[in-house]
SEKETOR-582455 format. One record per residue: z, x, y of N, C-alpha, C in turn; residue in one letter. Coordinates in steps of 0.001 Angstrom, whole numbers. Atoms other than C-alpha are relative to their C-alpha. Last residue first. Example, Ala and Ser with C-alpha at 12.3 -4.5 7.8 and 13.67 -1.06 7.14 Angstrom:
REM SEKETOR-582455
+---------+---------+---------+---------+---------+---------+---------+---------+---------+---+
:     n_w :     n_u :     n_v :    ca_w :    ca_u :    ca_v :     c_w :     c_u :     c_v : r :
+---------+---------+---------+---------+---------+---------+---------+---------+---------+---+
:     -60 :    -820 :   -1190 :    7140 :   13670 :   -1060 :     730 :    -770 :    1090 : s :
:       0 :     890 :   -1190 :    7800 :   12300 :   -4500 :       0 :     900 :    1200 : a :
+---------+---------+---------+---------+---------+---------+---------+---------+---------+---+
//
This chain:
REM SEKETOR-582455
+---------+---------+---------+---------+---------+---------+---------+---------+---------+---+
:     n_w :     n_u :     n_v :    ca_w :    ca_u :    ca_v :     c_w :     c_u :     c_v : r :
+---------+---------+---------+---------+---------+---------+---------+---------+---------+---+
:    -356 :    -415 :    1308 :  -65747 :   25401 : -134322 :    -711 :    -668 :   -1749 : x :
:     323 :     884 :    1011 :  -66750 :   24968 : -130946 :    -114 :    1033 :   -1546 : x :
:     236 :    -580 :    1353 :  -66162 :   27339 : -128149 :      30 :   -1439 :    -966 : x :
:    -855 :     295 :     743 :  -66717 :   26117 : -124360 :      48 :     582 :   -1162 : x :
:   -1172 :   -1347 :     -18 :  -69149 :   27286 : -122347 :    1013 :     -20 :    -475 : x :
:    1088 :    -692 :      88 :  -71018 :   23104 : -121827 :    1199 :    1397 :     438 : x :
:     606 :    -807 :   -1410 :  -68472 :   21034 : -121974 :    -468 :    1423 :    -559 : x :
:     613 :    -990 :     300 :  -66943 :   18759 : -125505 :    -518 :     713 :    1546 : x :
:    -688 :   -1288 :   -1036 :  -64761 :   16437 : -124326 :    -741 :    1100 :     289 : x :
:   -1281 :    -573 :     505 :  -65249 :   14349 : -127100 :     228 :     973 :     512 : x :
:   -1100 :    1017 :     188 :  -67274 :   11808 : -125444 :     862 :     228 :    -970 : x :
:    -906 :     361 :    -754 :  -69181 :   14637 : -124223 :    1098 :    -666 :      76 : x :
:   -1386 :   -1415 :    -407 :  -70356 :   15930 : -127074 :     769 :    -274 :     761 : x :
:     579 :   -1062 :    -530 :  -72362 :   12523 : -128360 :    1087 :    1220 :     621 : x :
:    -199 :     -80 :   -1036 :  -71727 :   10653 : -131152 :    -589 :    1365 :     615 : x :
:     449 :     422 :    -975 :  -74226 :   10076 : -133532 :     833 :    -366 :    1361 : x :
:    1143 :    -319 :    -136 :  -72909 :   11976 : -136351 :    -941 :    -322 :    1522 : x :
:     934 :     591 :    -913 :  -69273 :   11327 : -135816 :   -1380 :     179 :     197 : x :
:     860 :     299 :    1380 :  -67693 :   13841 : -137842 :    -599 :   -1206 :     307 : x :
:    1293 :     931 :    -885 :  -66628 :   16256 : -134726 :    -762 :    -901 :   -1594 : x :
:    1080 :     194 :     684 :  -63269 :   17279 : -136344 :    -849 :    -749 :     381 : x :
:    -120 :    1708 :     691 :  -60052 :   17430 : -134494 :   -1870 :     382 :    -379 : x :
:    -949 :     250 :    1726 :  -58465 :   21161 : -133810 :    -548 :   -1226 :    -193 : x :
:   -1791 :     181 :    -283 :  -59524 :   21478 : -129985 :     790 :    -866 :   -1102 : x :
:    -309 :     -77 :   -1299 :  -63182 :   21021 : -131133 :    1210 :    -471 :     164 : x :
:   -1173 :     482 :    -296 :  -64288 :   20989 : -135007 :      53 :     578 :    1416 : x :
:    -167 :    -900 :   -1440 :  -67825 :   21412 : -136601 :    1292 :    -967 :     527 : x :
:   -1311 :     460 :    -660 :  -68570 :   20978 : -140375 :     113 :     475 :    1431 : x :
:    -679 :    -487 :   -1304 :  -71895 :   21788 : -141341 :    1163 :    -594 :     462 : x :
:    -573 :    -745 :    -106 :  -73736 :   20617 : -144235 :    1187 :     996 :     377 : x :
:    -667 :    1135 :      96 :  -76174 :   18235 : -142971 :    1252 :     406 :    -852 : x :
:   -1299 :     733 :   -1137 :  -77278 :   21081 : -141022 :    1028 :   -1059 :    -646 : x :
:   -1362 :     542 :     208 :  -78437 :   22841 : -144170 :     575 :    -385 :     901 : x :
:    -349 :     967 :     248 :  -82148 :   22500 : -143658 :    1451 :    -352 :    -504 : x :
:     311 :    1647 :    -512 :  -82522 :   24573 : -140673 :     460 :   -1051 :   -1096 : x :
:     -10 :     613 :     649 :  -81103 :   27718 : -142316 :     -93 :   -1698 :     500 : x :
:    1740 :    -212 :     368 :  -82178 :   30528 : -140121 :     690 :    -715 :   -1373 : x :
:    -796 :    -714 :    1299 :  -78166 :   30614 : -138867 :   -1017 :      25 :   -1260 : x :
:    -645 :   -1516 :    -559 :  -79288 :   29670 : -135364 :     301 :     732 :   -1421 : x :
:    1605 :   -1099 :    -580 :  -81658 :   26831 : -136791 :     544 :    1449 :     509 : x :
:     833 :    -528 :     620 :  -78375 :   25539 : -138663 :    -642 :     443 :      75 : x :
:   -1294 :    -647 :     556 :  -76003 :   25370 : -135264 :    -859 :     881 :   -1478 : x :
:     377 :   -1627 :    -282 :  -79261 :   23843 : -133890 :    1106 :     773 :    -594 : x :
:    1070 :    -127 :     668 :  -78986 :   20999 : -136746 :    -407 :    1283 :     972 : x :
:    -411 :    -582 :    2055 :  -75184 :   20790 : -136764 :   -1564 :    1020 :      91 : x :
:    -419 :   -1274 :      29 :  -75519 :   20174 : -132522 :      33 :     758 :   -1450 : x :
:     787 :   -1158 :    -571 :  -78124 :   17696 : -133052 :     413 :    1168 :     174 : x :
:    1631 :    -270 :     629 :  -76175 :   15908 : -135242 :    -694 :     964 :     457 : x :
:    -411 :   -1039 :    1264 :  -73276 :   15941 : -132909 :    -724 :     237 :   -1186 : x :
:    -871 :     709 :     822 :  -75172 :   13942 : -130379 :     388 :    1519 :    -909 : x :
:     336 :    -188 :    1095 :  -76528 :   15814 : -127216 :     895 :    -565 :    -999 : x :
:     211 :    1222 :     283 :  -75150 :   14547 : -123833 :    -875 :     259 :   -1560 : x :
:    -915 :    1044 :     596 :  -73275 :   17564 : -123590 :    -434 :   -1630 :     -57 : x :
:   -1073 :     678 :   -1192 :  -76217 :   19635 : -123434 :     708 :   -1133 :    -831 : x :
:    -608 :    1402 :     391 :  -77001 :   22579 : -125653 :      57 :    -733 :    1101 : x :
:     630 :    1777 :    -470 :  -79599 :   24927 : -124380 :     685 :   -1123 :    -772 : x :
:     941 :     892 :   -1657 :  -78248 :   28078 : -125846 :    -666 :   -1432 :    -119 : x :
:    1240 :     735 :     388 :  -75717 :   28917 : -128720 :    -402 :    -254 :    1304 : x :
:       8 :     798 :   -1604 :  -73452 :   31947 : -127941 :   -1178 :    -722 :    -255 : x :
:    1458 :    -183 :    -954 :  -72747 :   33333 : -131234 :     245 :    -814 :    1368 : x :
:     603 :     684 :   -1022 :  -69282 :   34432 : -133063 :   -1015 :     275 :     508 : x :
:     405 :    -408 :   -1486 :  -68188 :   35700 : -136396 :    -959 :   -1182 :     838 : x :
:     333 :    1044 :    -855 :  -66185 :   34961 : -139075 :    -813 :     823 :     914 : x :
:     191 :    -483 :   -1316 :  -65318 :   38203 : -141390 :    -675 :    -673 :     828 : x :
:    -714 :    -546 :    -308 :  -63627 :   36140 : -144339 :    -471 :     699 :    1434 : x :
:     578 :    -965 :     623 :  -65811 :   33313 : -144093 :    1017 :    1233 :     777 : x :
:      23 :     -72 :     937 :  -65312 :   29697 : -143126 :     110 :    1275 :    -540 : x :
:   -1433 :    -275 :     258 :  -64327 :   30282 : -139715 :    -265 :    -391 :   -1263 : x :
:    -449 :     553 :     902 :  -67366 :   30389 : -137851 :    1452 :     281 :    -571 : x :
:    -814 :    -811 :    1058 :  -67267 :   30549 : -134323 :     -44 :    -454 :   -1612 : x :
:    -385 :     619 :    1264 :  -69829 :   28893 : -132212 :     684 :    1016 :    -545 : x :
:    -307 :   -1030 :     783 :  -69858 :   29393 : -128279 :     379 :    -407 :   -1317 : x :
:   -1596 :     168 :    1115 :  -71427 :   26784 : -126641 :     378 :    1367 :    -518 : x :
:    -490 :    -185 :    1136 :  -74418 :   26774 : -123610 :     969 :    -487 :   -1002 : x :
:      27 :    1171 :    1345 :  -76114 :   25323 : -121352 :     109 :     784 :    -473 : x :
:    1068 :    -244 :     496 :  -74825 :   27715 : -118049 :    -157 :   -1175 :   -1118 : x :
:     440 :    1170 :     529 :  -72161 :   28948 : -116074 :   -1301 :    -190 :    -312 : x :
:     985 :     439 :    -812 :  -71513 :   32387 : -114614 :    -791 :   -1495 :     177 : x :
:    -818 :     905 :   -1257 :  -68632 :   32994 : -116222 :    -874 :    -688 :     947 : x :
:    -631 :    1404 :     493 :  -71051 :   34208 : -119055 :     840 :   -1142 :     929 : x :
:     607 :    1309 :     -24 :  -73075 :   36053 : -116877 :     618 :    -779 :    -302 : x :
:      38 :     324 :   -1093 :  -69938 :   38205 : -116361 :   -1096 :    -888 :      41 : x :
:     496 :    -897 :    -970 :  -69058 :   38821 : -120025 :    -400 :    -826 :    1495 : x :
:    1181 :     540 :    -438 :  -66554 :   36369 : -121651 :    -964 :    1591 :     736 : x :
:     759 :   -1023 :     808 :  -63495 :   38377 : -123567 :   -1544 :    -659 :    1086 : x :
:     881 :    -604 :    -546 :  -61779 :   36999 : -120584 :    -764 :    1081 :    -546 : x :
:    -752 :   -1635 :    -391 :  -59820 :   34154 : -122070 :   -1371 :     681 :     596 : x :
:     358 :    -910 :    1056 :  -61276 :   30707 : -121668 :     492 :    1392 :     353 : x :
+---------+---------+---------+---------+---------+---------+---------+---------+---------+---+
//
């Protein structure tokens, strides 16, 4: 990852970094307590609790190194996914 990170950040941790990209001025959060054994579901549905719209997870598009997590019940890992990473 480039080195916009701050110094905790390098520091490792459960996290993700979410970007949106629907919307002309996108912006990024640093989601906590993900782990990569979490299904992609679960990531939509904190993705929604961060964005104080719990019930639109189902909703949510999320993409990693350009391919589309649409797999509900897979889990992060078994698309590579790692904890400090960005997710889209």
């Amino acid at each position: 990852m480039s080195d916009w990170k701050t110094t905790e950040d390098k520091g490792g941790g459960d996290y993700l970094y979410i970007e949106e990209l629907n919307a002309n001025d996108g912006t990024s959060r640093r989601l906590a307590g993900i782990k990569t054994a979490q299904s992609v579901q679960d990531l939509k549905k904190a993705i929604a609790a961060e964005l104080n719209n719990p019930e639109g997870w189902s909703t949510i598009s999320v993409a990693f190194t350009d391919k589309e997590l649409d797999n509900r019940e897979s889990e992060l890992h078994q698309s590579r996914v790692d904890t400090n990473m960005i997710v889209q």
